[in-house]
LOLO-139005 format. One line per field, with one value per atom (N, C-alpha, C, O): residue number from 1; x, y, z. Coordinates in steps of 0.1 Angstrom, whole numbers, plus 5000, padded with zeros to 4 digits. Example, Ala and Ser with C-alpha at 12.3 -4.5 7.8 and 13.67 -1.06 7.14 Angstrom:
nr c(1:1:1:1:2:2:2:2) .
xx c(5132:5123:5132:5142:5128:5137:5129:5134) .
yy c(4943:4955:4967:4967:4978:4989:5000:5011) .
zz c(5078:5078:5078:5085:5071:5071:5079:5080) .
// end
This chain:
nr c(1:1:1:1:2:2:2:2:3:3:3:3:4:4:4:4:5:5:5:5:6:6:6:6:7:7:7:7:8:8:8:8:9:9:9:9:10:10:10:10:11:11:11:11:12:12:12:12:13:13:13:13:14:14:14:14:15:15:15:15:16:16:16:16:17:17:17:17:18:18:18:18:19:19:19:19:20:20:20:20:21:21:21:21:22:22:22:22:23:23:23:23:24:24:24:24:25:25:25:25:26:26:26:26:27:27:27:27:28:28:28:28:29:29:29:29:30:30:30:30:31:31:31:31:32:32:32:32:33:33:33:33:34:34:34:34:35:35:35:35:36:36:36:36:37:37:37:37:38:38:38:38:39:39:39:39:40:40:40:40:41:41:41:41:42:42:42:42:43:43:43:43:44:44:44:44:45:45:45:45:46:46:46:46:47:47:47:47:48:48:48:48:49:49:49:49:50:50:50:50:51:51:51:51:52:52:52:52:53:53:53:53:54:54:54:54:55:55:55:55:56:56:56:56:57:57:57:57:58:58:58:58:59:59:59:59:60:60:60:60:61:61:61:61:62:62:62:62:63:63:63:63:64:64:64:64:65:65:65:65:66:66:66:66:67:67:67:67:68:68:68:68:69:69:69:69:70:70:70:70:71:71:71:71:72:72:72:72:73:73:73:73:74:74:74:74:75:75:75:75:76:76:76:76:77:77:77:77:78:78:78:78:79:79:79:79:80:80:80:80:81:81:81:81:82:82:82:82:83:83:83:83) .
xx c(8293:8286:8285:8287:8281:8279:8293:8296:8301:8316:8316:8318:8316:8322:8312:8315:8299:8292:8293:8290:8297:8304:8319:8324:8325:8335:8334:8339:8327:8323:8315:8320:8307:8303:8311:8312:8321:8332:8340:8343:8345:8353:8345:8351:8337:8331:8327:8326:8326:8323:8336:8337:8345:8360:8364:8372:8357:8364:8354:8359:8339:8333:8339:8339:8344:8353:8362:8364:8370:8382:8380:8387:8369:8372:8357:8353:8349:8334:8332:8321:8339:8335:8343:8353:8342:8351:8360:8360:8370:8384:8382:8389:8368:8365:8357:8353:8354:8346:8350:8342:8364:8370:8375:8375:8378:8382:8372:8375:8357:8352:8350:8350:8348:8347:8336:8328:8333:8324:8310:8299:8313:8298:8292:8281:8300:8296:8290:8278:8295:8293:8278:8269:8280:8266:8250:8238:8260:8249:8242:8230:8251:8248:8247:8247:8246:8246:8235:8224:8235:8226:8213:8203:8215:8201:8196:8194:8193:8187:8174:8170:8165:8154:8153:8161:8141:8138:8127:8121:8120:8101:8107:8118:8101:8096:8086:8076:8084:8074:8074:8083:8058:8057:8045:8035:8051:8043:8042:8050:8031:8026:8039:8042:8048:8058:8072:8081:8075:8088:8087:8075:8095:8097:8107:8117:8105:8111:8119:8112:8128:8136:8141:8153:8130:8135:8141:8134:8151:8158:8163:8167:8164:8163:8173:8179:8174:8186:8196:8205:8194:8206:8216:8228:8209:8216:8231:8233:8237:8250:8239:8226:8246:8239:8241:8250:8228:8222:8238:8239:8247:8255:8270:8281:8265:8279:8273:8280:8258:8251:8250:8252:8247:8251:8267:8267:8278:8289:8291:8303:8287:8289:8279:8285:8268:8266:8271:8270:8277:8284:8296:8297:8305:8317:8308:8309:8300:8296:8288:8289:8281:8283:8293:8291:8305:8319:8328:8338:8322:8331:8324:8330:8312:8303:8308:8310:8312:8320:8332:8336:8341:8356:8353:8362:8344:8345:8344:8336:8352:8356:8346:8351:8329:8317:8319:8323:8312:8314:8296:8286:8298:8288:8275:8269) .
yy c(1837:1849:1847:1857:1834:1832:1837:1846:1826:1835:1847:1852:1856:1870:1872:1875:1870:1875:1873:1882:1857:1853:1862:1864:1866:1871:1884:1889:1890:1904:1906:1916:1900:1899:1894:1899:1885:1887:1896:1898:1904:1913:1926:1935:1927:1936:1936:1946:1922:1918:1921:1925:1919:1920:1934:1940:1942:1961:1963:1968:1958:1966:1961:1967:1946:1943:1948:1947:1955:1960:1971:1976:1983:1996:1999:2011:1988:1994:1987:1990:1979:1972:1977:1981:1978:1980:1968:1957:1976:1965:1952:1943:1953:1939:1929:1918:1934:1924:1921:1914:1926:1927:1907:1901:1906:1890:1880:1870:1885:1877:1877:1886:1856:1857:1860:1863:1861:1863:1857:1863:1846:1836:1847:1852:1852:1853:1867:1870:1873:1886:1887:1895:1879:1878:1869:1871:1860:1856:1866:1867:1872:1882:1901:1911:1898:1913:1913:1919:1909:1908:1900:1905:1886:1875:1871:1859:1885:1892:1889:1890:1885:1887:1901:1906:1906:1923:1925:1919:1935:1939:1957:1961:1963:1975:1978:1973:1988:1992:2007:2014:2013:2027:2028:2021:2042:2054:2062:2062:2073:2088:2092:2096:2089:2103:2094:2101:2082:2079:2061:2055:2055:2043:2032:2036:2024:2014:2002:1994:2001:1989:1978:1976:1967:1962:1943:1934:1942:1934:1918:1918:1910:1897:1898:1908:1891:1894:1886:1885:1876:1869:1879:1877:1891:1900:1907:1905:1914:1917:1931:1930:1940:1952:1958:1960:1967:1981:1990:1994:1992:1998:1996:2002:1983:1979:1981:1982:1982:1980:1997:2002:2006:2018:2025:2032:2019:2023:2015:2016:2007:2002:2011:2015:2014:2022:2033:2035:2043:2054:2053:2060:2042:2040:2044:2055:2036:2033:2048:2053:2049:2070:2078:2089:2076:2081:2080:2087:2069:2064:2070:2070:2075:2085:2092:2094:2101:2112:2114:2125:2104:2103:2109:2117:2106:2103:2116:2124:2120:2130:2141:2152:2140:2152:2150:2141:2168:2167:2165:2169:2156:2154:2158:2152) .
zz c(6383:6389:6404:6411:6411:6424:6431:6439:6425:6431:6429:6440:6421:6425:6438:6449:6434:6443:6459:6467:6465:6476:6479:6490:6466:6471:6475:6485:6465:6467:6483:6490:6488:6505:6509:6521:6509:6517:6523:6534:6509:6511:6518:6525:6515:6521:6537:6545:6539:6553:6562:6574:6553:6563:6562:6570:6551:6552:6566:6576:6568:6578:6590:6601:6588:6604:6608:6620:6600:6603:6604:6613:6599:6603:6608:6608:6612:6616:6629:6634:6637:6649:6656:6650:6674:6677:6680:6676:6691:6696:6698:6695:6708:6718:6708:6712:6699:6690:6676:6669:6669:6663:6653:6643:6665:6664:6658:6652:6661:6661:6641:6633:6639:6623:6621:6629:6606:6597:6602:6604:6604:6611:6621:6618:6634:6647:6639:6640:6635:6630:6618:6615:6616:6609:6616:6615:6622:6632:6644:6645:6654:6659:6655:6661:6645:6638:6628:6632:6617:6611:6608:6602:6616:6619:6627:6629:6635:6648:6644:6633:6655:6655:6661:6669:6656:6662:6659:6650:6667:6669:6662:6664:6656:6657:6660:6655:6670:6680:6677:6680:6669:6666:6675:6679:6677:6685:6677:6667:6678:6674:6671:6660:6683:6683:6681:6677:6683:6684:6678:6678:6675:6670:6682:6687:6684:6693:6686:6679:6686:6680:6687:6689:6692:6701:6700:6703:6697:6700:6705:6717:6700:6710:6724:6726:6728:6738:6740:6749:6727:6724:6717:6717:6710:6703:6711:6723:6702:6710:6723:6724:6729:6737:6732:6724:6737:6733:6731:6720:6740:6738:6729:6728:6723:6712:6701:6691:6699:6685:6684:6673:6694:6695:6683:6672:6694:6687:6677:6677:6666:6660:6649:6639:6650:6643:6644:6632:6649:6655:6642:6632:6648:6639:6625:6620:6620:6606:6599:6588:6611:6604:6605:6599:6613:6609:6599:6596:6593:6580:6572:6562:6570:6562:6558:6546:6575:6570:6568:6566:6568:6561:6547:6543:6540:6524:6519:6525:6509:6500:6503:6505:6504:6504:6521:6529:6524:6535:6543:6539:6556:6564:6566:6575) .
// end
């Protein structure tokens, strides 16, 4: 069961590298991608009116973590129902 389950996050790690990162970060493996992507430290900071999500700064920037999510609600709307 561990194995499918290692494989099963693998494979899944490699569909979001290939069609969810962009060009310049593409190369990077599995480790870097999970080390800088996912085991971030981060604050959420709420207000009345808006929420703050803020970041270590070892993290990748504000503007790759941007289009990376971007990409990742574009592939949303690829899928069969519409957007």
């Amino acid at each position: 069961m561990r194995l499918q389950l290692h494989a099963l996050a693998y494979n899944l790690a490699n569909f979001l590298r290939t069609l969810a990162l962009p060009e310049e970060v593409q190369h990077w493996s599995l480790t870097s991608i999970r080390d800088k992507l996912v085991k971030i430290g981060a604050k959420l900071v709420s207000h009345a009116r808006y929420a703050i999500f803020q970041m270590a700064k070892v993290a990748v920037s504000r503007d790759l973590f941007r289009r990376i999510l971007a990409n990742i609600a574009d592939l949303r709307c690829r899928a069969p129902t519409p957007c």
